[in-house]
C-alpha distance (Angstrom), angle and dihedral (degrees) to the residues before:
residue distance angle dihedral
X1 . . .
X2 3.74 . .
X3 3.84 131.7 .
X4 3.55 101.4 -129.9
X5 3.95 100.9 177.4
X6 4.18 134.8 -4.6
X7 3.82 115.9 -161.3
X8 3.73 113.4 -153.6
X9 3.75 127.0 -149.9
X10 3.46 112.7 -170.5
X11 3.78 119.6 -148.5
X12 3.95 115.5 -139.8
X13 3.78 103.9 -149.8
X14 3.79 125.9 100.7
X15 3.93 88.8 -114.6
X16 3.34 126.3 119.4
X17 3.76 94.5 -103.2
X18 3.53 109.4 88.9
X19 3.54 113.6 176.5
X20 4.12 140.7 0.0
X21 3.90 106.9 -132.8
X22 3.85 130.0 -160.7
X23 3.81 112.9 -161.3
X24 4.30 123.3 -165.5
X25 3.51 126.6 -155.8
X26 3.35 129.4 -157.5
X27 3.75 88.8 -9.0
X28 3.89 74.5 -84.4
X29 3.91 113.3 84.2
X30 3.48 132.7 32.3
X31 4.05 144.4 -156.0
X32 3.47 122.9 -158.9
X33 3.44 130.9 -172.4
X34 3.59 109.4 30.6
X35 3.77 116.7 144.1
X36 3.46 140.5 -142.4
X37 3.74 119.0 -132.7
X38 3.85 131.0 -162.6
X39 3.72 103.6 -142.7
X40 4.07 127.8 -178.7
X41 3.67 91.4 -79.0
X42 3.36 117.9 11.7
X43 4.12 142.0 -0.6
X44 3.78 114.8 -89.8
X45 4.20 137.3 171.4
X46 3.05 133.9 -106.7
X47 3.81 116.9 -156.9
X48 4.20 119.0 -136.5
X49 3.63 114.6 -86.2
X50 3.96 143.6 174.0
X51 4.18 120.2 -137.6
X52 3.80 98.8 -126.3
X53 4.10 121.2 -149.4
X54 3.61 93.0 -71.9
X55 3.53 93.4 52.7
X56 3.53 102.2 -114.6
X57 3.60 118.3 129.9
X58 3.74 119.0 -121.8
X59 4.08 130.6 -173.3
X60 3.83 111.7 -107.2
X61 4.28 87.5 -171.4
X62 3.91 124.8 21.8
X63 3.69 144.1 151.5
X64 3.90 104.5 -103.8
X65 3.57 96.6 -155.4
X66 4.42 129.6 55.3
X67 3.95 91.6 -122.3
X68 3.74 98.9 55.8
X69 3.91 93.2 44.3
X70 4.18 83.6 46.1
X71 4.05 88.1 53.2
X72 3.61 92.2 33.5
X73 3.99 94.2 53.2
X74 3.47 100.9 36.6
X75 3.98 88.4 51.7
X76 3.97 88.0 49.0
X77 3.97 89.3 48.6
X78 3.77 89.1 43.0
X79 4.04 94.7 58.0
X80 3.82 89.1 37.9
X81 4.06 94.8 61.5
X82 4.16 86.9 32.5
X83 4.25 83.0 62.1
X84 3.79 91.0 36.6
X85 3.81 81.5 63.2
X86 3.52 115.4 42.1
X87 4.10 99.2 22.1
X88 3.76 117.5 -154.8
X89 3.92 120.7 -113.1
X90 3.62 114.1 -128.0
């Protein structure tokens, strides 16, 4: 499976969250809504999730094993800093 575009939103408030990021694989499947999180020491993801009845939060969409959330985050954090750099016009 290949990441074959990530779309980043970024978020203009001084919170922690710092951008909402849509990744495609295989030009074929796509996951909105993840977001990227300043943390004490470093940026991480969080993946999409829904609060369930007794309000904990649970993730609708996730990588299910540590080396495809490594590849997928670091890719995500990669793009992030890229855009941070060389901003887009609109």
């Amino acid at each position: 499976m290949e990441i074959t575009d990530i779309r980043i939103k970024r978020v203009s408030t001084d919170g922690k969250m710092k951008a909402v990021v849509s990744v495609t694989f295989d030009d074929s499947f796509v996951v909105h809504d993840i977001k990227l999180i300043e943390g004490q020491d470093k940026l991480f993801t969080a993946m999409p999730s829904r609060k369930t009845p007794e309000g904990e939060y649970k993730d609708i969409a996730h990588p299910i094993n540590s080396d495809m959330r490594t590849v997928l985050e670091s890719a995500i954090i990669a793009k992030y800093k890229q855009e941070l750099e060389n901003p887009v016009e609109v």
